[in-house]
C-alpha positions as CSV (number, residue, x, y, z in Angstrom):
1,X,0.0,0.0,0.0
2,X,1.3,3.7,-0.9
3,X,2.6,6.0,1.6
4,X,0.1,9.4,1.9
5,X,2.0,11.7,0.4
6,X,2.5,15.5,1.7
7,X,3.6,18.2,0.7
8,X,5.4,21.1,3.1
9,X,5.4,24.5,1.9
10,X,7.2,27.1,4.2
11,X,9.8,30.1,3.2
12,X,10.5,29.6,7.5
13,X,13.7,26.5,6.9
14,X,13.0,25.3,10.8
15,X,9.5,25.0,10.4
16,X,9.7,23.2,7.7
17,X,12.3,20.6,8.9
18,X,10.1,20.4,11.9
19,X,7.1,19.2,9.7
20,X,9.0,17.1,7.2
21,X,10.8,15.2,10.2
22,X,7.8,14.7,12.4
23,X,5.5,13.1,9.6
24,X,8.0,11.0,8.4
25,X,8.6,9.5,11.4
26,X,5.2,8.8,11.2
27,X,5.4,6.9,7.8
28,X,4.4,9.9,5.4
29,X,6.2,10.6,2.7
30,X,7.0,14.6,2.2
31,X,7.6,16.8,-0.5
32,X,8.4,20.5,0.4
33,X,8.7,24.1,-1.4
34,X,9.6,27.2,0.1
35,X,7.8,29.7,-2.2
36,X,4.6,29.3,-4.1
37,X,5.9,29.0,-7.7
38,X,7.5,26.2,-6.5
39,X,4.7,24.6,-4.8
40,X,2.4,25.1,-7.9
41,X,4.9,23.3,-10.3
42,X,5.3,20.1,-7.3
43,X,1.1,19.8,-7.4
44,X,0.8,19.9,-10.6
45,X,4.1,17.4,-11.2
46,X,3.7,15.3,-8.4
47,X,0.0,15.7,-7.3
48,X,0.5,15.1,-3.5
49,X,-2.5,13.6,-1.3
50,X,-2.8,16.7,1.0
51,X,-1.2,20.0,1.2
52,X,0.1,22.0,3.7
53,X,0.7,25.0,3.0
54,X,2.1,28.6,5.2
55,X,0.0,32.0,4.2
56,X,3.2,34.2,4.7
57,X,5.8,33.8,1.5
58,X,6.7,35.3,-1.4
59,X,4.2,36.0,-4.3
60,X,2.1,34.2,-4.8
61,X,1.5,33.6,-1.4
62,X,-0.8,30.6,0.3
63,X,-3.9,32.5,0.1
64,X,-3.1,32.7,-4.2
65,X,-2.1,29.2,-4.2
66,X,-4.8,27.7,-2.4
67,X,-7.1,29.7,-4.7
68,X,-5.5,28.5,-7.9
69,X,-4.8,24.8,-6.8
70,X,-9.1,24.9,-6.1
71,X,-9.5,25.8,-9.8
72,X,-8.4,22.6,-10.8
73,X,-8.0,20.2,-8.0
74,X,-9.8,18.7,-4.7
75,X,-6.8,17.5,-2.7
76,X,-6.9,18.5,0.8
77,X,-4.9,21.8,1.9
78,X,-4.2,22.4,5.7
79,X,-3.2,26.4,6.2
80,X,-0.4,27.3,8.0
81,X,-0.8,30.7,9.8
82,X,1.3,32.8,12.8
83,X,-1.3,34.7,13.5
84,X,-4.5,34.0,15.7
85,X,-7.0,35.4,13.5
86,X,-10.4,34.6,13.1
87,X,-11.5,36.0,10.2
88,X,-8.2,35.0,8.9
89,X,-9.1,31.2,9.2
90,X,-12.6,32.2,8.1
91,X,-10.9,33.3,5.1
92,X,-9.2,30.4,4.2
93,X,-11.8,28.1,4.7
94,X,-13.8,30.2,2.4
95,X,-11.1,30.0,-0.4
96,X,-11.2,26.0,0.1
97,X,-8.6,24.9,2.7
98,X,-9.6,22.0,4.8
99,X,-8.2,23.1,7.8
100,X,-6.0,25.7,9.5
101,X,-3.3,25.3,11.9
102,X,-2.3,28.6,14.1
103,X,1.9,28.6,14.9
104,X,3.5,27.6,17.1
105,X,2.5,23.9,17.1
106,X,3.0,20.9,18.6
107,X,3.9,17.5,17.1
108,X,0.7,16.0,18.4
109,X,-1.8,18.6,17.1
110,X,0.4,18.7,13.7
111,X,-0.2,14.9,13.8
112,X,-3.6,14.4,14.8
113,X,-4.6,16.9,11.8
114,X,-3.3,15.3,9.1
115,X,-4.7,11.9,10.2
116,X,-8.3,13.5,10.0
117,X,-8.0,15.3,6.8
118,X,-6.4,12.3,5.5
119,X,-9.4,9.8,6.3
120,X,-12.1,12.3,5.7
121,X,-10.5,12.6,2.1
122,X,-9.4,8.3,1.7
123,X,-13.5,7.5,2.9
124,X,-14.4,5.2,0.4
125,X,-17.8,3.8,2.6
126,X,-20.2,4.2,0.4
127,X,-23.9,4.2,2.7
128,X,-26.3,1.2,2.7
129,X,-28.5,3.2,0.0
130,X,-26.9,4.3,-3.1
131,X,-28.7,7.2,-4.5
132,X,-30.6,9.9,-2.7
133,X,-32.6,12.9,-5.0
134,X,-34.2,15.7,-3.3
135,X,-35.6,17.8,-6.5
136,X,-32.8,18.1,-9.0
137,X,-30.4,17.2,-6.7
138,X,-29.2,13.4,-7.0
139,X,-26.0,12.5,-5.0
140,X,-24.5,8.7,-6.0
141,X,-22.8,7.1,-3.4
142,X,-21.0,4.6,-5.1
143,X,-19.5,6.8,-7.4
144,X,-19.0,9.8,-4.7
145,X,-20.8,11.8,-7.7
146,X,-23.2,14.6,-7.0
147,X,-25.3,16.5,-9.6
148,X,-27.6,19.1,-9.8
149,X,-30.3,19.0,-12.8
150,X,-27.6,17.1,-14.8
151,X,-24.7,19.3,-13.6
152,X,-21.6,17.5,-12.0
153,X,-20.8,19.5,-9.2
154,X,-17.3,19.2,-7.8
155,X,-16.9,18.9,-3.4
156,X,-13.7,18.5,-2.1
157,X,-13.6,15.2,0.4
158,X,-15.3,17.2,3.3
159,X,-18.1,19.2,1.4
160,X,-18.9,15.6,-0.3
161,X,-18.9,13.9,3.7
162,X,-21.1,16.6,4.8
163,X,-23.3,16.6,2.2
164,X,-23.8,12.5,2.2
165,X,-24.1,13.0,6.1
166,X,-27.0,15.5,5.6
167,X,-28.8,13.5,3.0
168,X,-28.5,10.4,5.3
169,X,-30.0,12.2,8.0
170,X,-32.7,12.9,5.5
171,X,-36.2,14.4,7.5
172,X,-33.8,14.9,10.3
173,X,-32.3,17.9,12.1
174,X,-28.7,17.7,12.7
175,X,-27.1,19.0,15.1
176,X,-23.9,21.3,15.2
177,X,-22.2,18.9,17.7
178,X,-23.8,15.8,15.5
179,X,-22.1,16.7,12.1
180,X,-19.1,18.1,13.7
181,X,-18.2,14.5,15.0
182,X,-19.2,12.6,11.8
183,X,-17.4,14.9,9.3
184,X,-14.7,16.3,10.8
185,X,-13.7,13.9,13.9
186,X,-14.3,14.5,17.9
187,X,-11.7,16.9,18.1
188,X,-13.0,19.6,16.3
189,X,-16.2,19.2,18.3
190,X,-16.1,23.3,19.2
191,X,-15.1,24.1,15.7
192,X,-18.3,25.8,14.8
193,X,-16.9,27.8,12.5
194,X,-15.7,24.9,10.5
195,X,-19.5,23.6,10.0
196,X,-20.9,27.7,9.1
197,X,-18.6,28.2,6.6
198,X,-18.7,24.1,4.7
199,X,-22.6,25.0,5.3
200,X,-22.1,28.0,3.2
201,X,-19.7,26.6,0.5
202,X,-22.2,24.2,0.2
203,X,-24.9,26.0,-0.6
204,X,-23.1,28.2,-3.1
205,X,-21.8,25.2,-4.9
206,X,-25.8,23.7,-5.0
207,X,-28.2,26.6,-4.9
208,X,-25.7,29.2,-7.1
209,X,-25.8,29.1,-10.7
210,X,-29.6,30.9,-11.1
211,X,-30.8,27.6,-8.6
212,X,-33.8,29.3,-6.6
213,X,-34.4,26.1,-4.9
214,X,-33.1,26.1,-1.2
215,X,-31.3,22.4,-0.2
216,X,-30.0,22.9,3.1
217,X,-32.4,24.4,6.0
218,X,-30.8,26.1,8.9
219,X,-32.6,25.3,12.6
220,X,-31.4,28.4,14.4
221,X,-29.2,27.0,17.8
222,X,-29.6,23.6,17.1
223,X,-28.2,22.3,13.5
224,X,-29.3,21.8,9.7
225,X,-31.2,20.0,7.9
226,X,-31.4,18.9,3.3
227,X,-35.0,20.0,2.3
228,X,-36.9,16.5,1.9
229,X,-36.1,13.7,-0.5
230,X,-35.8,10.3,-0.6
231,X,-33.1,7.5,-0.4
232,X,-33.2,4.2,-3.1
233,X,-31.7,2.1,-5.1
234,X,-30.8,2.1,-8.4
């Protein structure tokens, strides 16, 4: 079986020795770029399984890269950041990172990250039921294929796992602390953040386009809901 592949992008040398040494003594195998011309050319060459990738370098810098890497690819991207910032995470979550990790940090959160955005992006379960349509919204879960009146539409591995976790909870509400734990793992159980922001990438990715129809309900205080459908086979 393959070694998940990362790779580091710092301009900082010790932090990204400290990475590169602390996941491969972990079994990964690394790839790293300290500026983000370089990074480009090693995703497009090597096509790593997750990115991780510092906000502060040289044009372009993380925030450009993440943005053009999302034109064209769904691998997972963890942002590196000094600064605590919320609307700075906010903001890369909104670009399509999968997760943020504020410096300094230790070898066990470092860790403990990558495994999660690693298995929410290698789930291959597919549910008991294989399709599930709510108006023109059909989401095959064999294929990991969602649609919208015909229209592919492209999740990265957590919209995709929040989406199939909504639509199996079909005529439910789900709450924050609910989806938080299925999607992203029990220790980002006080992310909320995380889940508003998914919710809302989401919605733009279904209901945008000229879509009037309205997928996912919000139950103020208590969670979300997909508007009514049904789960079959096919």
């Amino acid at each position: 079986m393959r070694k998940p592949r990362i790779l580091i992008v710092d301009d900082d040398i010790a932090v990204l020795k400290f990475v590169r040494a602390n996941l491969q003594a972990v079994d990964y195998e690394t790839l790293e770029a300290t500026s983000g011309e370089e990074a480009l050319k090693l995703i497009e060459k090597e096509m790593p399984d997750l990115k991780i990738l510092d906000i502060m370098m040289p044009a372009p810098d993380g925030f450009e890269v993440c943005r053009r890497v999302r034109q064209w690819s769904q691998v997972p991207i963890i942002m590196l950041s000094a600064r605590h910032d919320v609307s700075e995470k906010v903001q890369c979550l909104e670009i399509g990172a999968d997760d943020y990790i504020t410096k300094p940090f230790g070898v066990n959160e470092l860790r403990a990250r990558v495994r999660a955005v690693l298995r929410r992006s290698q789930s291959k379960n597919a549910p008991v039921t294989p399709i599930f349509r709510t108006g023109d919204l059909e989401i095959n879960f064999v294929q990991r294929r969602v649609t919208v009146a015909g229209r592919e539409v492209k999740l990265t591995p957590t919209e995709y796992n929040l989406l199939a976790e909504l639509a199996l909870g079909t005529g439910k509400v789900l709450t924050h602390s609910y989806l938080l734990n299925k999607v992203w793992g029990p220790e980002y159980s006080g992310e909320r953040e995380y889940l508003r922001v998914f919710i809302g990438r989401l919605r733009k990715e279904l209901e945008g386009g000229g879509n009037q129809r309205k997928y996912i309900i919000t139950v103020p205080g208590v969670g979300y809901q997909l508007a009514p459908g049904e789960l079959r086979y096919q």
